[in-house]
C-alpha positions in Angstrom: -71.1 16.3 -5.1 -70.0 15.7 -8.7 -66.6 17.8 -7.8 -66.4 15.3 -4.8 -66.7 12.3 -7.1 -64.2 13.7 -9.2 -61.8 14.1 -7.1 -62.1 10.4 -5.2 -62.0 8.9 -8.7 -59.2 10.8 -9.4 -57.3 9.7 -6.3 -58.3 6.0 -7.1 -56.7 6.2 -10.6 -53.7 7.8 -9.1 -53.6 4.7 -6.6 -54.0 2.4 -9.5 -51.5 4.0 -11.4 -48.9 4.2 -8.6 -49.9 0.7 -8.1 -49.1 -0.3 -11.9 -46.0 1.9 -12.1 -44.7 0.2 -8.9 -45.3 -3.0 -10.4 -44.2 -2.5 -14.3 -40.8 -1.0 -13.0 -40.9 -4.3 -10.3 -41.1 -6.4 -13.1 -38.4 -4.8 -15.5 -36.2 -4.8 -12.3 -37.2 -8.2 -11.8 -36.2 -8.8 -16.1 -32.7 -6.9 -15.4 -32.2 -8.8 -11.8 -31.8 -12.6 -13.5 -29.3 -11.0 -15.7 -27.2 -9.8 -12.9 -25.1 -11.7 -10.2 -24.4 -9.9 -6.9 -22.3 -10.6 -4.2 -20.8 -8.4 -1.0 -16.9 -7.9 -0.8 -16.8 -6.8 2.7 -13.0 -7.2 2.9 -13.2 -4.5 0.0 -10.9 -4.3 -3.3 -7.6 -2.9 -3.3 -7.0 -2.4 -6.6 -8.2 -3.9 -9.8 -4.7 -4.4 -11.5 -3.8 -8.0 -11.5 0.2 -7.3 -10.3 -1.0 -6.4 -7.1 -3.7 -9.5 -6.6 -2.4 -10.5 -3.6 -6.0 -10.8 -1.2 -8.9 -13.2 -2.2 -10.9 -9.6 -2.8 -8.8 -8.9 -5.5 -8.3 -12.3 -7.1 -11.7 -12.7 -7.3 -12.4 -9.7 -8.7 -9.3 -10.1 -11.5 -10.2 -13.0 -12.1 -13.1 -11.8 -14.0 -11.3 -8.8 -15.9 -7.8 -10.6 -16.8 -6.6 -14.3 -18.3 -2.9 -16.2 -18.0 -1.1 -18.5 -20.5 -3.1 -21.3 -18.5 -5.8 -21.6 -16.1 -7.0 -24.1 -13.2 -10.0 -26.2 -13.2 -12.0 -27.0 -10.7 -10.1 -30.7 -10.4 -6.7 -28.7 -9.8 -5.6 -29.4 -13.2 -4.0 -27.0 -15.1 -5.8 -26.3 -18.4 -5.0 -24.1 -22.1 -6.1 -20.7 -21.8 -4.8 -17.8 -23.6 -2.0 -20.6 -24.5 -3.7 -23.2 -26.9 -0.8 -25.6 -25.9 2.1 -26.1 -24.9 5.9 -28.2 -24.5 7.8 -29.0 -21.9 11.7 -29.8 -22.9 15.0 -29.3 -21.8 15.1 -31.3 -18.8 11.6 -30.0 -17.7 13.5 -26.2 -17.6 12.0 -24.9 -21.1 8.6 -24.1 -21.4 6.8 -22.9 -24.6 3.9 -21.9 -25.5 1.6 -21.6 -28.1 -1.2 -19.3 -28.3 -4.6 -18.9 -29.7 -5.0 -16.2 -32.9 -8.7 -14.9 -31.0 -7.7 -13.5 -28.1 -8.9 -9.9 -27.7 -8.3 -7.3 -25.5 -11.8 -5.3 -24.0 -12.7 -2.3 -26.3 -10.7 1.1 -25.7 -10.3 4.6 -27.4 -6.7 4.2 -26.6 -6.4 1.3 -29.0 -7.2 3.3 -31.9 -9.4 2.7 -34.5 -10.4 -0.8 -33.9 -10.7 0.1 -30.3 -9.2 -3.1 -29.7 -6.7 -5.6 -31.0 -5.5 -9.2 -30.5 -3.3 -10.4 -27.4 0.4 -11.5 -29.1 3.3 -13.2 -27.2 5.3 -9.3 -27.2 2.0 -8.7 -24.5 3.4 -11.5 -22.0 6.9 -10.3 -22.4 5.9 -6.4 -21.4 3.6 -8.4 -18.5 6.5 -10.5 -17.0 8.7 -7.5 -17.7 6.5 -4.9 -15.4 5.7 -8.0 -13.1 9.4 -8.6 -11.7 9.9 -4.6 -11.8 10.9 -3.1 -9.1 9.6 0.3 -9.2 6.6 -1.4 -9.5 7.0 -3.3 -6.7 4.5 -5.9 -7.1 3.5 -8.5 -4.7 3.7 -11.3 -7.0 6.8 -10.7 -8.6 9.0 -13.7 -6.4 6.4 -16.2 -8.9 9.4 -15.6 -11.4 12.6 -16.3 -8.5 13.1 -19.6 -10.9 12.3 -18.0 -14.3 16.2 -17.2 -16.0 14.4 -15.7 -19.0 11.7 -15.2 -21.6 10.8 -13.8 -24.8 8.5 -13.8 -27.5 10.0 -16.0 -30.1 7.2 -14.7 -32.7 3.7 -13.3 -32.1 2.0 -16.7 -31.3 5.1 -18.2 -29.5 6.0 -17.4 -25.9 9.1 -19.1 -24.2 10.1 -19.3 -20.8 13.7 -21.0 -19.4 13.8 -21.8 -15.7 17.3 -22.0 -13.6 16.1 -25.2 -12.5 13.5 -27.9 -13.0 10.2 -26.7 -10.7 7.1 -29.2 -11.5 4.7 -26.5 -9.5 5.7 -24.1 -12.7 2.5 -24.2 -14.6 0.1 -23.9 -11.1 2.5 -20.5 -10.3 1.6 -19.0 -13.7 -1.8 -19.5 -13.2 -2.3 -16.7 -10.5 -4.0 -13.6 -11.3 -0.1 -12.0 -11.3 1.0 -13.4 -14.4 -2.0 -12.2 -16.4 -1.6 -10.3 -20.0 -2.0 -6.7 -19.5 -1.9 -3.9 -22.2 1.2 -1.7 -22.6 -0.9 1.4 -24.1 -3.3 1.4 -21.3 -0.7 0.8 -18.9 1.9 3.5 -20.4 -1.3 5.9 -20.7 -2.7 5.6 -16.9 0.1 4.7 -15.1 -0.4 3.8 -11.0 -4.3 4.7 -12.1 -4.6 1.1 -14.3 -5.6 -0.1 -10.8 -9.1 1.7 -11.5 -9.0 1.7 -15.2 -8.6 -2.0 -16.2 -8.0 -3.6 -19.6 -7.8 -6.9 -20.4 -9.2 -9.7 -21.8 -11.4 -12.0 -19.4 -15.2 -12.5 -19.5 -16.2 -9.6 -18.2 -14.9 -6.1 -18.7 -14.5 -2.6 -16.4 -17.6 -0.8 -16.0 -18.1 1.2 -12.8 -16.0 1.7 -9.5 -17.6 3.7 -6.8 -14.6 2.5 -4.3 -16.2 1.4 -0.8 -19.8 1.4 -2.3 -20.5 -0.2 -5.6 -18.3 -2.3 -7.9 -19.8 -3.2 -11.8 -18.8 -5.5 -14.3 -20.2 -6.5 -18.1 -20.3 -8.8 -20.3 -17.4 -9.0 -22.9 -19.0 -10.0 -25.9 -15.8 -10.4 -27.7 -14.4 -13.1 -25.1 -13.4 -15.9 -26.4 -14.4 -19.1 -24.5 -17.2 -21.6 -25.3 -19.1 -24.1 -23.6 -19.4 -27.7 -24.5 -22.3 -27.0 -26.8 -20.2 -24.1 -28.7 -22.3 -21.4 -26.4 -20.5 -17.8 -26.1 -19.3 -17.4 -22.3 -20.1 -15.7 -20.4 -24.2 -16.2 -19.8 -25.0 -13.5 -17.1 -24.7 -9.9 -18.6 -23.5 -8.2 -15.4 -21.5 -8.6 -11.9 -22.5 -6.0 -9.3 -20.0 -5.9 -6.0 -21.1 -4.2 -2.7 -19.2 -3.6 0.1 -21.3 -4.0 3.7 -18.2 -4.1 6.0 -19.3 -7.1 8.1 -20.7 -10.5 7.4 -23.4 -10.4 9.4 -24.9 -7.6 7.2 -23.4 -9.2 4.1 -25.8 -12.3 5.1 -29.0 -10.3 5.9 -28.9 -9.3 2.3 -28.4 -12.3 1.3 -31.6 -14.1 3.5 -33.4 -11.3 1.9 -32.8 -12.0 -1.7 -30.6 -8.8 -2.2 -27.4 -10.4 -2.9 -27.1 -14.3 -4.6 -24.2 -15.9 -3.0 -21.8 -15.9 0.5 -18.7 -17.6 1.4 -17.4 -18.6 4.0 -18.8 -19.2 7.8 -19.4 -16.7 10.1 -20.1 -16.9 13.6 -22.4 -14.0 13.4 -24.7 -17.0 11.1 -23.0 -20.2 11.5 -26.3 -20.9 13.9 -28.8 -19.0 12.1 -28.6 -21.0 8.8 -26.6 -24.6 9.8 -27.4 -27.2 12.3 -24.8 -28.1 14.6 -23.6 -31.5 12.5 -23.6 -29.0 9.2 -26.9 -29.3 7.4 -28.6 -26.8 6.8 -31.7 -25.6 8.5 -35.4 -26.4 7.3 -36.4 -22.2 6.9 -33.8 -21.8 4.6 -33.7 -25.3 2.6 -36.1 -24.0 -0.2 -34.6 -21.0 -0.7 -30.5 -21.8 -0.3 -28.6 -24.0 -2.0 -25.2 -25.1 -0.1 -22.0 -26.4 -1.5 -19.0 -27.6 0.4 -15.8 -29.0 -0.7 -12.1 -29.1 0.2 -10.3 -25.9 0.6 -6.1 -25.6 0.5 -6.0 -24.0 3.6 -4.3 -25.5 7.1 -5.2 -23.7 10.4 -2.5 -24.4 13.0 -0.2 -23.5 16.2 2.9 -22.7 15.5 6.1 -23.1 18.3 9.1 -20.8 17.6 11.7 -23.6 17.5 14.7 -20.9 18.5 13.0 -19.7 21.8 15.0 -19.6 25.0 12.1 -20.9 27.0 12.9 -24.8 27.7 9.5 -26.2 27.6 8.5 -25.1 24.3 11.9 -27.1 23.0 11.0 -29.7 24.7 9.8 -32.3 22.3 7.0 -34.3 24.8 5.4 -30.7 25.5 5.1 -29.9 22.0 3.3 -33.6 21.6 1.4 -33.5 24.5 -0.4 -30.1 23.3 -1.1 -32.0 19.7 -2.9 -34.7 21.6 -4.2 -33.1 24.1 -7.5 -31.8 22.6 -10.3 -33.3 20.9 -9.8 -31.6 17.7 -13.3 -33.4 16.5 -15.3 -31.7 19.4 -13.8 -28.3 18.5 -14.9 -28.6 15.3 -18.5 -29.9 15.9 -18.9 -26.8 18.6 -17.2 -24.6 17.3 -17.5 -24.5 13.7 -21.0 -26.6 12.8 -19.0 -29.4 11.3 -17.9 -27.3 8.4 -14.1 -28.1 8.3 -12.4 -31.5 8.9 -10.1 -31.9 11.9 -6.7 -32.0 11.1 -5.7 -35.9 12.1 -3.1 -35.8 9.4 0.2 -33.8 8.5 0.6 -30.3 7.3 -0.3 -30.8 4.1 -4.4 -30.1 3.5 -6.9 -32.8 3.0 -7.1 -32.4 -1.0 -4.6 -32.0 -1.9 -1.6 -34.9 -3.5 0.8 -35.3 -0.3 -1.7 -35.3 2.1 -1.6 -38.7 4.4 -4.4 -39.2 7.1 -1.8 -41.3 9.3 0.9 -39.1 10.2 -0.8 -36.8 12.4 -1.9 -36.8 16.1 -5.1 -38.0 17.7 -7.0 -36.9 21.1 -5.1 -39.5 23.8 -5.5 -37.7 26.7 -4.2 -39.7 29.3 -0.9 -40.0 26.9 -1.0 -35.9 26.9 -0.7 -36.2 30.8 1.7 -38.5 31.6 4.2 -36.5 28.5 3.2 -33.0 30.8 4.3 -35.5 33.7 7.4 -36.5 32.7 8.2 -33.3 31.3 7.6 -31.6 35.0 9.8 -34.5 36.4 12.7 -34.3 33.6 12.8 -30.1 33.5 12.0 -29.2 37.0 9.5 -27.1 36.3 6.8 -28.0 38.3 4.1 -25.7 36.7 4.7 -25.2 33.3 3.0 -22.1 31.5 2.8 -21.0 27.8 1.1 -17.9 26.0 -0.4 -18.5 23.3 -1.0 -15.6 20.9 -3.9 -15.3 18.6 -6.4 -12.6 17.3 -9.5 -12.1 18.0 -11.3 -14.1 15.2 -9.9 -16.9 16.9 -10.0 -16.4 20.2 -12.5 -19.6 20.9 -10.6 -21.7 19.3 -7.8 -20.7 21.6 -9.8 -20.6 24.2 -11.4 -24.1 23.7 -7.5 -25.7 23.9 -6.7 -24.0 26.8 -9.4 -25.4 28.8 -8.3 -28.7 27.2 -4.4 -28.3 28.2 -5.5 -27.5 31.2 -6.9 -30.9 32.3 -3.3 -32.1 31.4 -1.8 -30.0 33.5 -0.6 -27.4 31.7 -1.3 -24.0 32.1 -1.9 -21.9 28.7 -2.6 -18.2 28.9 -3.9 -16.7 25.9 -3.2 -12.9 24.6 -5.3 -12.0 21.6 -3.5 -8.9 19.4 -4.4 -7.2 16.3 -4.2 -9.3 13.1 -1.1 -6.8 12.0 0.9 -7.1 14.9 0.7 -10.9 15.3 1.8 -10.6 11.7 4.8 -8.9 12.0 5.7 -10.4 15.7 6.0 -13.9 14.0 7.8 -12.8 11.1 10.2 -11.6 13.5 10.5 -14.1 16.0 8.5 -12.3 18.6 6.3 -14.9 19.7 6.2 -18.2 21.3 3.5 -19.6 20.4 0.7 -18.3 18.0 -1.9 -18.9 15.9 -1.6 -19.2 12.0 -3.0 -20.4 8.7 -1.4 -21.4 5.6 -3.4 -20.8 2.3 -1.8 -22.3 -1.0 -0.7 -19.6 -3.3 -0.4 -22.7 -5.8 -1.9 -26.1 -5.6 1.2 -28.1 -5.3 2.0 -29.7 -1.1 5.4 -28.2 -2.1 4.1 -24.6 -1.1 3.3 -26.1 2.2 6.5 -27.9 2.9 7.9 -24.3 1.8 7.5 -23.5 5.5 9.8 -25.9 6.8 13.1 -25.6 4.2 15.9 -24.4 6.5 16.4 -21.0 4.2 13.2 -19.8 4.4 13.5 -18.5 7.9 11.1 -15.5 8.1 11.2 -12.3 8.1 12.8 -13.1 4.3 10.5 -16.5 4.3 7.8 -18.4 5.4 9.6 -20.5 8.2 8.0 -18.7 10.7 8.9 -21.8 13.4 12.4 -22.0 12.5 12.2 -25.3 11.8 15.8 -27.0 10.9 16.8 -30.4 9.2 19.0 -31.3 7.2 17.3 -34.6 5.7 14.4 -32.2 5.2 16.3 -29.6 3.7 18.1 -32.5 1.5 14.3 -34.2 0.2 12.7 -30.9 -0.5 15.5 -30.3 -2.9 15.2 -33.5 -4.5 11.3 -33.0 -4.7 12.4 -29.9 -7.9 14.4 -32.1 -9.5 11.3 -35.3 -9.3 8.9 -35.0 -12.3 7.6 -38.4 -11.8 4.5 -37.1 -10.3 3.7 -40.3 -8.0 6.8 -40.1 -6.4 6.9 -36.5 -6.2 3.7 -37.3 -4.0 5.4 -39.8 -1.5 8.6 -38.0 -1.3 6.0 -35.1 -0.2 4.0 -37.1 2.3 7.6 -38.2 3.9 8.8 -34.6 4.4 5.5 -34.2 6.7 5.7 -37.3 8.5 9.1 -35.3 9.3 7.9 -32.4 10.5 5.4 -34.2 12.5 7.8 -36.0 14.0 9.1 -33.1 15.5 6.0 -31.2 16.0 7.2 -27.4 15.1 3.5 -27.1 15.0 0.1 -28.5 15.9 -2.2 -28.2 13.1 -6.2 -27.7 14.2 -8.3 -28.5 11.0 -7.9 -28.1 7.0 -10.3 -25.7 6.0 -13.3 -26.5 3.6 -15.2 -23.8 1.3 -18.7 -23.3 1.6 -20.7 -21.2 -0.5 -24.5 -20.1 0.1 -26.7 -19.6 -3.1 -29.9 -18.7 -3.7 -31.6 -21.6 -6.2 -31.9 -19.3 -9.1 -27.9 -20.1 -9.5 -26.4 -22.3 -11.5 -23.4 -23.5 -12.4 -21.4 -21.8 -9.4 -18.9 -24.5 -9.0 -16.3 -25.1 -6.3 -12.9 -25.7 -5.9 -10.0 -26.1 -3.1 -8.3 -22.4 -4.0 -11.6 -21.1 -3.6 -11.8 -18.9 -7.0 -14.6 -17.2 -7.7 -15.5 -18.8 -11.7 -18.5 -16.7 -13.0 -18.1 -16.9 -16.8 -20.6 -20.1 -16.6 -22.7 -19.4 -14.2 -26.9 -18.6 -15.1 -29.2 -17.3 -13.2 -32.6 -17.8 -13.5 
């Protein structure tokens, strides 16, 4: 009996201390977890050297590891970063800058002694230098087509000449492309830098278990501060995972596994937002939503140079821009989260951008322009395919039931994102489906698509658009520093294109971010850049 009452007690203290163990190590995780912010990549990374940061994956992951001359805020304004300050002389074609004296890069053996040392104006020249290399072949490297030269005039100053004035400059060299790298590291690892990164951001290289686990750590030796004089960054860690679909990517985030999600998804767009965008009651104590413009136009696209006559014809291509209800798709189809584009090409948010240009639903307008058309062509039953992939397919479909009541018949073909790529690039298509992210926040990147010597494949006219008054204002819009009028001479080149509807655009984009409410100070802005360094989690 005694033996009995052994063993039961000894099976109870065993419980107990499974129970304590369980809830000790719960706790330390628990310690370690509010030091750490997680988020899924499910796009995964590519590589982790910042001349080939081409995807949102990358650049958000860069962005952590690497700095510029200059950085953006969340306003769009260009601020100092590795560059102090800086002048601007010469006819706006000479830029020079001046750097900071505390700028190190992260800690490595190859360094020597130290195991560090400070970034110096030589470090930008070696950058640019590999950038625009061609063996390297680089992504980024057309960010310099307007640079004539630079050089390190002595190891604080940097100078750069341009061939010609370009008031966008200072946004271009704040991509993740024109960050300081180390020559050592680089000479040492060669092609393998892009999983053995050095540089000098607010966090440093820790751990790459490609397709699985991504870590990050503090740098203690970064060089930022708040506005109280606080050492940035304030979390210790960034852990990347990489759950290949959103809809898994979510479930760890309702379950507290991971802190933060972009983007909507239609695999959740209904789980977590009502229909006009709010979010739902289960998840308004837990979630923390923030929305805000995002430089990003999803459109139609005609291809101007097609031998089919209706799609040159100029009351078709108006008729499919008023056609739809543009508000309605947007409510249905996307939770409110987006705002329909009434306006030009150029996105809500950014300076250019005129709500007045644009179309608006008039459908009894749509169908007497599909009327006259069919009386003026002789083509009693018009038909157009619209191509598209399947991400988008409802949005295609939604118009097409639209276009119909006009009485026009679309037929949609959904492709592989890769081949609608390269079919519009090389004049393949019709009439497709695209976006236009802003590689820079200036409308000129935009307008980019319309300048008459950018036809695609060696540019991004992918509508071979033609005008010679547009052609003739986007070239007086490099020589314009006066930034007001750089604006309106912007917002007439759209009016232009809408005038001639090359395209139809469908909404400008907006970022939303899920967080859970220990997170703070996860800001937003219209590139959608992830900015960790002053984020806390509690």
């Amino acid at each position: 009996m005694q033996k009995r009452t052994t063993l039961i007690l000894t099976k109870s203290s065993l419980f107990v201390l499974i129970i304590l163990i369980f809830s000790c190590s719960s706790k330390k995780d628990n310690e370690t977890d509010t030091l750490v912010f997680k988020y899924n990549e499910h796009k995964n990374i590519g590589s982790l050297d910042p001349a080939f940061s081409k995807d949102i994956a990358d650049i958000w992951a860069t962005h952590q590891l690497f700095n510029g001359l200059v950085q953006m805020n969340d306003q769009l304004n260009v601020k100092p970063c590795i560059a102090a300050n800086w002048t601007i002389t010469d006819t706006a074609k000479t830029y020079t800058f001046y750097l900071r004296n505390d700028v190190f890069f992260h800690k490595n053996e190859l360094f020597g002694k130290d195991s560090t040392r400070t970034v110096n104006a030589s470090d930008f020249e070696y950058s640019l230098n590999r950038l625009k290399d061609k063996a390297l072949a680089s992504p980024g490297s057309w960010v310099l087509n307007k640079v004539e030269s630079f050089s390190a005039l002595n190891d604080s100053t940097f100078q750069i000449k341009l061939k010609q004035p370009f008031p966008a400059f200072l946004g271009l060299l704040t991509m993740k492309y024109c960050s300081v790298v180390p020559k050592e590291i680089i000479t040492h690892y060669g092609n393998d830098f892009r999983s053995h990164p050095i540089g000098t951001g607010p966090f440093k290289f820790k751990r790459w278990e490609e397709n699985l686990k991504l870590v990050f750590r503090r740098n203690n030796n970064y060089f930022e501060i708040d506005g109280n004089g606080n050492a940035l960054p304030y979390i210790e860690a960034i852990a990347i995972t990489f759950l290949p679909d959103k809809q898994s990517e979510f479930l760890q985030f309702a379950q507290g596994n991971i802190d933060f999600v972009s983007g909507l998804d239609g695999s959740y767009k209904d789980e977590i937002l009502t229909s006009d965008g709010k979010l739902k009651p289960n998840y308004a104590n837990d979630v923390n939503m923030i929305r805000g413009p995002y430089l990003n136009t999803e459109y139609l696209a005609f291809f101007m140079e097609t031998g089919v006559s209706e799609l040159q014809a100029l009351k078709l291509r108006k008729a499919i821009n008023i056609g739809f209800d543009r508000r309605k798709m947007m409510r249905y189809l996307r939770n409110g989260i987006g705002t329909p584009a009434n306006g030009g090409f150029i996105p809500k948010g950014l300076p250019g951008f005129n709500a007045e240009i644009g179309f608006t639903y008039q459908p009894e307008l749509a169908k007497q322009l599909v009327s006259e058309f069919k009386s003026e062509s002789g083509i009693t039953n018009p038909e157009i395919t619209l191509t598209t992939t399947s991400n988008y397919l409802s949005f295609c479909e939604f118009i097409q039931r639209e276009l119909q009541k006009t009485g026009l018949n679309v037929n949609v073909d959904v492709i592989p994102p890769s081949s609608l790529k390269d079919a519009k690039a090389n004049g393949q298509l019709d009439f497709f489906r695209a976006s236009w992210v802003a590689d820079y926040p200036d409308a000129e990147n935009y307008l980019s698509l319309y300048y008459s010597k950018n036809f695609a494949p060696n540019g991004p006219n992918y509508t071979h658009f033609k005008s010679d008054i547009f052609d003739q204002m986007y070239e007086t819009a490099y020589l314009e520093t006066n930034i007001e009028k750089r604006e309106k001479l912007y917002s007439k080149m759209d009016s232009l294109v809408m005038a001639s509807s090359p395209v139809v655009p469908l909404f400008y984009d907006e970022v939303i971010r899920f967080t859970r409410k220990n997170i703070n100070g996860l800001g937003i802005n219209a590139t959608n850049l992830l900015e960790l360094k002053s984020v806390r989690k509690n």
